[in-house]
C-alpha positions in Angstrom: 94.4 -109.8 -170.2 95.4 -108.1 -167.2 94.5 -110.2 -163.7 94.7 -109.4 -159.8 97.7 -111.2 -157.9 94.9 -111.8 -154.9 91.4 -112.9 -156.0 92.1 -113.4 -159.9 89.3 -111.3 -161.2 89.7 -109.4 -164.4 88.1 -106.4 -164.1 90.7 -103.8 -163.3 91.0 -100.4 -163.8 94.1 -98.4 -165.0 94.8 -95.7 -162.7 98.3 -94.5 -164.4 101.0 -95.6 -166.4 104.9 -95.3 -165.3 107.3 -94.5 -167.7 109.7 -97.0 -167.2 112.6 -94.2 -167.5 111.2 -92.3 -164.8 111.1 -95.2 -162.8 114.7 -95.4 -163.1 116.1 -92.3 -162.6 113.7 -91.9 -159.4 115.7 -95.1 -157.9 119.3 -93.9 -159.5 118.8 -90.8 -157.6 117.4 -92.5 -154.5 119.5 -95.7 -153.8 122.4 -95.1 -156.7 121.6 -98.2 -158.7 120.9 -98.6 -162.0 117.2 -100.8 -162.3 117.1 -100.8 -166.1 118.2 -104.4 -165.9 114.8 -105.3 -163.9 112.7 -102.3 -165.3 112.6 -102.8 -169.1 109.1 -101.8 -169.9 106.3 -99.3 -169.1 104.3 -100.4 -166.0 100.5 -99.5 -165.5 99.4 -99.0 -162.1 96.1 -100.8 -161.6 92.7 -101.1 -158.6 90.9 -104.5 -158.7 87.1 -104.2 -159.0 86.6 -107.0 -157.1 88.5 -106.9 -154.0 89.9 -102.9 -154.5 93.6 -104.8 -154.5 95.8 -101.5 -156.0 98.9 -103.4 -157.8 101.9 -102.7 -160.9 101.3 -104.8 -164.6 103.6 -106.4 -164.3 104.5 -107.1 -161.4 109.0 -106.3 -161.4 110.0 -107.1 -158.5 113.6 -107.0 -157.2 116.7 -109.3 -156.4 119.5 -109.6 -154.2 121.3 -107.2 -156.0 118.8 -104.7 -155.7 117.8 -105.7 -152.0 121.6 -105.2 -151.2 121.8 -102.0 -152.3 119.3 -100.8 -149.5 121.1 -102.2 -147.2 123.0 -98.6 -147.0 119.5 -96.8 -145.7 120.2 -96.7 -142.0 116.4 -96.9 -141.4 115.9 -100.1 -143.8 116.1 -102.7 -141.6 115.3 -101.9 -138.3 115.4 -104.3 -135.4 112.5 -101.7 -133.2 109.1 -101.5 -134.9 106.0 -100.2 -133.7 104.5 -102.9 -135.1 106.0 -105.3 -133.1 104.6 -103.7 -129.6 101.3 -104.0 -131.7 101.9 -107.6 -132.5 102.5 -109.2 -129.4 99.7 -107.8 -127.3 98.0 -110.9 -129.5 100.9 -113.6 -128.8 100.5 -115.8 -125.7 103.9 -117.4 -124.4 102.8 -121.2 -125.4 102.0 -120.1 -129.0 104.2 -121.8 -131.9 105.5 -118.6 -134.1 105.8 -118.3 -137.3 107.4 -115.1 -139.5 107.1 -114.8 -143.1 110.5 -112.7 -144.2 111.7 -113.1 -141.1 115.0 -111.4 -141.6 117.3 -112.2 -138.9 115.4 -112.9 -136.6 114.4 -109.6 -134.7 111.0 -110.3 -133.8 111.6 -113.2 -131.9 113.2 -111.1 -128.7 109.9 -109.8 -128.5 107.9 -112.6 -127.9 107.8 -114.5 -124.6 107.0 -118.3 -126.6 110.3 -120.0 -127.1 108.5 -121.7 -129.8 109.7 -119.7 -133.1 110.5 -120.4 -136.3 111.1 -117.7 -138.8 111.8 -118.1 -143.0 114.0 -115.9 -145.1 115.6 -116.1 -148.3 118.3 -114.5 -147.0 121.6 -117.2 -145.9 123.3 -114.2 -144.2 120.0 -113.3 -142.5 120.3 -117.1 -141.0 123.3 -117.1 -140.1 123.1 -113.7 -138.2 120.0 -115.5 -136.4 121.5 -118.9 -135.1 123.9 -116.9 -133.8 121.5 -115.4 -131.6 120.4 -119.1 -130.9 117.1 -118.2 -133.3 115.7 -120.4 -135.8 115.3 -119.3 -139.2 115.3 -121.4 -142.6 115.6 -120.4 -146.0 112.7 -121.3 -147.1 109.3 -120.3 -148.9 106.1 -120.4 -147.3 104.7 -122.3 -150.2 106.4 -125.3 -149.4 106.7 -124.7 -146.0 103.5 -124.7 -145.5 102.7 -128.4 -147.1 105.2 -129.8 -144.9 103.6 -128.3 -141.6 100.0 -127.8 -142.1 98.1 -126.6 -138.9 101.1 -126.6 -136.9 101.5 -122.4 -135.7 99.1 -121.2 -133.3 100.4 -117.7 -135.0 101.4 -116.5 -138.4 102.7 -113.0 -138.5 104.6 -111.0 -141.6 106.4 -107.4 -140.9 106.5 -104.9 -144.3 106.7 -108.4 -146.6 103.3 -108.7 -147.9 103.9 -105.6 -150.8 107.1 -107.0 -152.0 105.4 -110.7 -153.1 104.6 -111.2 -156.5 101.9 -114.0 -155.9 99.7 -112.9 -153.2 97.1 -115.5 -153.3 99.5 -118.3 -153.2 100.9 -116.7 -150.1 98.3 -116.0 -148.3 96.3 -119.2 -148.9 100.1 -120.9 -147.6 100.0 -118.4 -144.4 96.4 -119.8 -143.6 98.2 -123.6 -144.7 100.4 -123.3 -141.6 97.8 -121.7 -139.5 96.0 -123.9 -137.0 91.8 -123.2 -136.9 91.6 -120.7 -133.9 95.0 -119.7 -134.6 96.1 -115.7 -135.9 97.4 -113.9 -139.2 98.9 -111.1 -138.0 100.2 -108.6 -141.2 101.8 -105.1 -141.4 101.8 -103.6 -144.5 102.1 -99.7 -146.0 98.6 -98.4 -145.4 97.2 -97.1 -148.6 94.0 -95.4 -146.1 97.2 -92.8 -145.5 99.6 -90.2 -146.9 101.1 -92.9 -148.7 98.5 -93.0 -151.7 99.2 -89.2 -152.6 103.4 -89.5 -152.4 104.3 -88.2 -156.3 107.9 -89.6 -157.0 107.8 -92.7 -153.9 109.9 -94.9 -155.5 109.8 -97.7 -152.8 106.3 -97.6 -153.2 107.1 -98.9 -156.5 108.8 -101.6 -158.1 110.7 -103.4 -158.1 109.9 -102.8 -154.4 106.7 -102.9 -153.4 104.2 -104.4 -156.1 100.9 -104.3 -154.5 99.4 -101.7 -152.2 96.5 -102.9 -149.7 93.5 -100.8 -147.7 91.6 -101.9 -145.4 88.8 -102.9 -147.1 90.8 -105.5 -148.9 91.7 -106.7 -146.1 88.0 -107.0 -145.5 87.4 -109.2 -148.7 90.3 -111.9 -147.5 88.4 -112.3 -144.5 84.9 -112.7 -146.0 86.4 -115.1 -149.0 88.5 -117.4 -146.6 85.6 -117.2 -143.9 88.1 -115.6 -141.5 87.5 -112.4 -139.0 89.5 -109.6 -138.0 90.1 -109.5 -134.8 91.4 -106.1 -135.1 92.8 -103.1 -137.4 95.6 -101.0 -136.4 96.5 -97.5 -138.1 99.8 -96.2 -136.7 99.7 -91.9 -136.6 102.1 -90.2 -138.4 105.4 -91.3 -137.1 108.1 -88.3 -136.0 110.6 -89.8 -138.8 107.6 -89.4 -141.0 106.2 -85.8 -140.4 107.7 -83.5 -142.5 106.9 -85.7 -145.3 103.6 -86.0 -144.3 103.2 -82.2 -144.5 104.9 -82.4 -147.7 102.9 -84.4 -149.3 99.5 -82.5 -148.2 100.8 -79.0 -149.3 101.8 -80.2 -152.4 98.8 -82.2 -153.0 96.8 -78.2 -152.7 98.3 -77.0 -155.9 99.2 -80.4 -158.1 97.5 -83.5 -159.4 98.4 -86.7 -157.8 100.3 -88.5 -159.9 102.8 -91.4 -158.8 105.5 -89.9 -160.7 105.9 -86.6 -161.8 109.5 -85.2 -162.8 108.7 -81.9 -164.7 111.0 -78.9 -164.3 108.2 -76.8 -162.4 107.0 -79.6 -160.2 110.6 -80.1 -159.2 111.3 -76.7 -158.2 108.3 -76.5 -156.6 109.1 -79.0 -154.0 111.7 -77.1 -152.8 109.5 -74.8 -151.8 106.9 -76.8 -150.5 109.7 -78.7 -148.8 110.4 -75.1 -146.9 106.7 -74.6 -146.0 106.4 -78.3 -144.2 109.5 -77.3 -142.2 107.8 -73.5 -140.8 104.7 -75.5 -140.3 106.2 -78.6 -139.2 106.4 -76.8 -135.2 102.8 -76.2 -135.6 101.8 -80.1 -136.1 100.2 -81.0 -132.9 99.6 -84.9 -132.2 96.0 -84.7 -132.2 96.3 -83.6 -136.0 97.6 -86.5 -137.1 96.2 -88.9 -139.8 96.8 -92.2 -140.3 100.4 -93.0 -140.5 102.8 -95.3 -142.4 101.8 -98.6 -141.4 98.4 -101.0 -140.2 98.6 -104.2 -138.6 95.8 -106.6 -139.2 94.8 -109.4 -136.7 93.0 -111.9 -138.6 91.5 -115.3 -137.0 91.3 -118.5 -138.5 
């Protein structure tokens, strides 16, 4: 019986099943590597009932082999995120930080407090930080979090949420570390945006992201932990992201949405949906613009 990674409950829906071939040729084609050796069976993508949680049974998610290979998408790991300028509006200079997939360290420049700690598998991702005199540890929340209960005045996690497995287990060890008046602050892939109707998004997929979150999920972690949100942020559509915004809309006019789709007409018909979004890309005015790629939730304990 199929369960939801967040609040456990078992009635889920099944929105669509993912051929598990399709899967991999979308990522051969995207990122060059071969995922067979992680995706080796169908996947269903599923909604929670209960707290409207979307997620992939089961839930493939990826390794350092398959993290490395990203690492040759300029835009992958950036050290300038909107988010950030969002973030720190709620960060006060004597607040202990703490970043969940911390990376190496790029937040931290941003923040006035000299009182940061971020964790990060990653021992390069370390290394690159103490050299910039910043703290990280390569360490999991989970048992982070026992050893330091109550101790961070803030909790924050950058585009890490959709990539964990076991989202229960860390969130509840977020809220572990967080002291009672202190704030979750997470970004995450918006599914209230464009990003629900991309056909063929493979790193909205596994072994990439394995959960997708809306707002109103968010909603149901504050109500079932007895936390509020202090506030919701929806980024617009982000220049970068335009044209595949428009993309996405046109071809959402004539097709079905579907996660994946790789038939012969579908395919050439992208191309020329691809050359509509670009004639009406000059015509996108600012004031048109939907919700964009990512939302920031401020949550208080």
């Amino acid at each position: 019986m199929v369960s939801c990674p967040l609040c456990k409950n078992e009635n889920i829906i099944n929105i669509e099943t993912i051929d598990k071939n399709i899967l991999v040729h979308l990522y051969k084609k995207f990122i060059g590597l071969d995922c067979s050796y992680l995706i080796n069976q169908n996947l269903d993508y599923c909604e929670c009932e209960n707290c409207k949680l979307r997620f992939f049974d089961p839930l493939i998610t990826g390794d350092e082999k398959f993290y490395n290979s990203l690492q040759k998408l300029k835009w992958y790991y950036m050290d300038e995120k909107e988010e950030y300028s969002e973030a720190i509006k709620h960060i006060k200079p004597t607040d202990k930080v703490l970043e969940i997939g911390s990376g190496k360290g790029a937040f931290a420049k941003y923040i006035e407090s000299s009182s940061y700690v971020g964790l990060d598998f990653s021992e390069k991702a370390k290394e690159m930080a103490e050299r910039n005199g910043v703290v990280v540890k390569n360490e999991a929340v989970q048992s982070y979090a026992q050893k330091h209960e109550e101790e961070f005045d803030v909790v924050v996690s950058f585009q890490v949420l959709e990539h964990v497995s076991d989202s229960k287990s860390f969130i509840e060890s977020q809220l572990q570390a967080l002291k009672t008046g202190g704030k979750l602050i997470i970004a995450v892939p918006s599914e209230d945006s464009f990003l629900k109707y991309v056909n063929n998004g493979a790193l909205n997929m596994p072994p990439h992201h394995v959960t997708r979150w809306s707002d109103s999920t968010f909603e149901f972690i504050a109500e079932k932990y007895g936390l509020s949100i202090v506030g919701t942020y929806h980024e617009k559509v982000q220049e970068v992201h335009k044209h595949w915004y428009l993309k996405t809309l046109i071809e959402n006019r004539f097709f079905a949405t579907k996660l994946v789709d790789i038939s012969l007409f579908r395919m050439v018909s992208k191309k020329v949906i691809g050359l509509m979004a670009t004639v009406f890309l000059n015509a996108l005015r600012d004031e048109m613009l939907p919700n964009g790629h990512t939302v920031l939730v401020v949550i208080k304990k």
